[in-house]
C-alpha positions in Angstrom: -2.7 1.9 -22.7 -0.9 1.2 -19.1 -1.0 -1.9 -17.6 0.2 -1.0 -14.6 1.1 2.5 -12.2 4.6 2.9 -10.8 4.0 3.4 -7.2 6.9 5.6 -6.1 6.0 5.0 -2.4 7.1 2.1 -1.9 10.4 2.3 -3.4 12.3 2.7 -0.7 11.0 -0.7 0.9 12.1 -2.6 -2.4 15.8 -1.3 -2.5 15.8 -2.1 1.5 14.6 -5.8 0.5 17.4 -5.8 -2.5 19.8 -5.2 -0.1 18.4 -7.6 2.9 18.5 -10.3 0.0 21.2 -9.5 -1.4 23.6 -9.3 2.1 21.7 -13.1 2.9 22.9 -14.4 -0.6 26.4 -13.2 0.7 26.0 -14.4 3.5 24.7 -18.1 2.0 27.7 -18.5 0.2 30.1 -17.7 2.5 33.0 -15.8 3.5 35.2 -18.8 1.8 34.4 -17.4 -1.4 35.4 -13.6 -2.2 32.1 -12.8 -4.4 30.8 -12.9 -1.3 32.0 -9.8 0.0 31.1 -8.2 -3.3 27.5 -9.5 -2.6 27.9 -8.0 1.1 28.8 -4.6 -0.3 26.1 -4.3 -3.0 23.8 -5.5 -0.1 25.0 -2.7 1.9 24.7 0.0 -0.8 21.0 -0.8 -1.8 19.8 -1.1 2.1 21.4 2.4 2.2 20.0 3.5 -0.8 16.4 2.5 0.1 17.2 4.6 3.2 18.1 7.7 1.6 15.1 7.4 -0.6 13.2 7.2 2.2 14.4 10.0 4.2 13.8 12.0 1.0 10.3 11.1 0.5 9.7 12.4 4.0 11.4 15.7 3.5 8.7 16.4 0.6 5.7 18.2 1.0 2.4 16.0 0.2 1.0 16.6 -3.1 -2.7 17.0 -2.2 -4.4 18.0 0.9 -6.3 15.3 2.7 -9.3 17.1 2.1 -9.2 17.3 -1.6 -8.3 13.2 -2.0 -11.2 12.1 -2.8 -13.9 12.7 -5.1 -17.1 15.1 -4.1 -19.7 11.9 -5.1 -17.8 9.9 -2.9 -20.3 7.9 -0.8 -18.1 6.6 2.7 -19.1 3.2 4.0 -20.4 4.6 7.3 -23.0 6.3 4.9 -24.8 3.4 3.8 -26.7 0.5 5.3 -26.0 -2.7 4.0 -29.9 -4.0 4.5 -32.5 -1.0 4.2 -35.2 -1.6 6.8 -38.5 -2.4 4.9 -41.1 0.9 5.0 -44.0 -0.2 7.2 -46.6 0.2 4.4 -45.2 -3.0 2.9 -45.0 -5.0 5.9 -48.3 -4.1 7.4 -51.4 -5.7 5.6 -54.4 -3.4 5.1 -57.4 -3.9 6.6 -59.7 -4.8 3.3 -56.8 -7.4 2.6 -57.3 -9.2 6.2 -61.4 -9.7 6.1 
């Protein structure tokens, strides 16, 4: 059983944020301090990374049609009313009822 799905979509944003965080840690610390310049440069490759990633996720053709996405008993919201009108038969009392 799977607890969870890799989403391979959004890879390219979360090697962009490892390098964002990881060129702020460098910068934290300081240039006093020569780990971080290491920190800068790992910063650096991930941020590229993420971009490369991303440029190759665009280069790929989609895997399904837009058409075909979702199921055929798919029911859209714009199909359905959230509160049905009552039929008038119920609301209207008959006249044996009123006398």
């Amino acid at each position: 059983m799977r607890l969870f799905k890799l989403n391979s979509e959004r890879l390219p944003m979360v090697w962009f944020l490892l390098g964002l965080l990881f060129n702020a840690a460098g910068l934290l610390l300081g240039f006093e301090f020569s780990v971080a310049f290491g920190y800068m440069i790992v910063g650096g490759l991930c941020c590229a990374f993420g971009i490369v990633l991303f440029v190759l996720q665009l280069m790929e053709p989609p895997k399904k049609s837009a058409e075909t996405r979702l199921s055929p008993g798919f029911i859209s919201a714009g199909a359905t009313v959230a509160m049905p009108a009552m039929p008038n038969a119920a609301n209207e009392e008959t006249p044996e009822r009123s006398a």
